[in-house]
Structures are given as C-alpha cells and as structure tokens.
C-alpha positions as a printed Julia matrix, in Angstrom:
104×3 Matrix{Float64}:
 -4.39  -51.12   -3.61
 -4.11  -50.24   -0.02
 -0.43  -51.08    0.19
  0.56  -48.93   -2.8
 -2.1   -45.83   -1.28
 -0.03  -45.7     2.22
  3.73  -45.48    1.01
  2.36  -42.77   -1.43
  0.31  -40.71    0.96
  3.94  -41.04    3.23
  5.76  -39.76    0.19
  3.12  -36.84   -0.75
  3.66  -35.83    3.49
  7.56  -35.84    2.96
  7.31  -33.67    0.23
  9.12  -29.99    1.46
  6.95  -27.34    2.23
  9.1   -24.93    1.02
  8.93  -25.88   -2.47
  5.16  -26.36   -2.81
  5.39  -22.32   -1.19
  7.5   -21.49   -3.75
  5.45  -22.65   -6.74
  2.05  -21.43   -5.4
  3.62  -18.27   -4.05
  5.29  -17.35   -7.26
  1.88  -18.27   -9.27
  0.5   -16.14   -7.21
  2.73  -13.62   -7.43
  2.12  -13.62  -11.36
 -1.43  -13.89  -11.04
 -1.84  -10.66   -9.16
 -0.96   -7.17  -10.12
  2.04   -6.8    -7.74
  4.04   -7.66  -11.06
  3.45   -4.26  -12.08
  5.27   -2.53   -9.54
  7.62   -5.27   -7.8
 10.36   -7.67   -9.1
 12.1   -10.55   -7.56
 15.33   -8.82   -8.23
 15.44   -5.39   -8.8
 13.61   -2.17   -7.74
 10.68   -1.16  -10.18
  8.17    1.15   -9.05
  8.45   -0.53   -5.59
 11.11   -2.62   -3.81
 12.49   -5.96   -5.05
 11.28   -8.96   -3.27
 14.44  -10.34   -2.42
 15.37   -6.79   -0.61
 12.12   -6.95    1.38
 12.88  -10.75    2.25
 15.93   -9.54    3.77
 14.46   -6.66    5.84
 12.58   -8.92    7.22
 14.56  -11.66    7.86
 14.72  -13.26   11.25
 11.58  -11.1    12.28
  9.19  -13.04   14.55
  5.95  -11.75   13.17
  7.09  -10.58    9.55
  5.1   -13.11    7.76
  2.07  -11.43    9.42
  3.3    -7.84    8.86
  3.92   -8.39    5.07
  0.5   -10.2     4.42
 -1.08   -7.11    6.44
  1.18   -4.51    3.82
 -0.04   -6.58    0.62
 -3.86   -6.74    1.77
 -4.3    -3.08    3.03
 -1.15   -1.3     1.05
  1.41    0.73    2.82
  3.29    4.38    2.91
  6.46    5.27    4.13
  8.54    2.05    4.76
 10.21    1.95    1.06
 10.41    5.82    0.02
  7.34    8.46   -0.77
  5.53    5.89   -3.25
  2.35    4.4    -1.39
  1.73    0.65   -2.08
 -2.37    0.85   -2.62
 -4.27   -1.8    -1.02
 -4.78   -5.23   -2.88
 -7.45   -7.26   -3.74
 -6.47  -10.74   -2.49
 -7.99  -12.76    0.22
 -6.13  -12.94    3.84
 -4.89  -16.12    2.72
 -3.46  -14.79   -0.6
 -1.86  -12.23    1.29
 -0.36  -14.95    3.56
  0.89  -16.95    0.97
  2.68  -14.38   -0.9
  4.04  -12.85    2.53
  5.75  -16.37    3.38
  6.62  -16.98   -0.67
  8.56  -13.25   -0.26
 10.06  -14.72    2.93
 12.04  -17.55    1.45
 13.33  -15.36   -1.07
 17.48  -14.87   -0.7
C-alpha cells in the first residue's frame, strides 16, 4: 500500500495551482452575490473581471488590494457606482482576489 500512497501523494503535489484556483475561485465566485453585479466578460452593474485582472496586472500587492475591495466594498475606482461591502471571510476574499488575477 505504501508504494502506491507515495507516487500518488507526488502526483496530488504536482498538480498546478493555478487550476485548483481556478475551480475554487470560480465556485466561489458563483456562490457569492458578486454574480449580480460582475461578469467574467463584460461590464454589468460593475466592471468585468477580466478588465479588473488587467488593471491590476503586474501589481506587487494587487492580490491584497482586491481581497481588501471585495471584503469592505469600494467607491470611485470603476465610475460613481459604490461596490458595498461583502460578506465573505478574509480568505474568501483572497481566493477570489487571486481567481480574478489569473483571469486574461
């Protein structure tokens, strides 16, 4: 059993990051009400994803700065419509703030 658990445990590490983001963060995404205001690819009430994944592009700290926006809400950085403050967990926040990241 033990030389079947190893190579599988290797495999399971090797697995990319990015994808296992991806599903949880877009999950997520679903989960939460952000759906009603935000689209991966076009402007709703509020930006689309993909356009706020490229403001932020190559931005040291934008993970942080987006996970702060989703958990405490926003004015003024996408037009006169205030994003309100959502009810996720700091780690929620984080997860959909790197999930909007890899978006291109």
């Amino acid at each position: 059993m033990k030389r079947f658990a190893l190579p599988l445990l290797a495999g399971a590490l090797l697995l990319p990051a990015q994808s296992l983001l991806a599903a949880d963060g877009e999950a997520l995404f679903k989960s939460k009400p952000c759906v009603g205001c935000h689209t991966v690819d076009s402007k709703l009430v509020g930006p689309a994803l993909k356009e706020v994944a490229a403001k932020y592009a190559g931005q040291a700290d934008a993970a942080a700065t987006l996970a702060l926006h989703i958990k405490n809400g926003t004015q003024g950085n996408w037009g006169p419509i205030p994003m309100p403050p959502n009810a996720v967990t700091e780690e929620e926040a984080s997860v959909l703030a790197n999930w909007v990241l890899t978006l291109k």
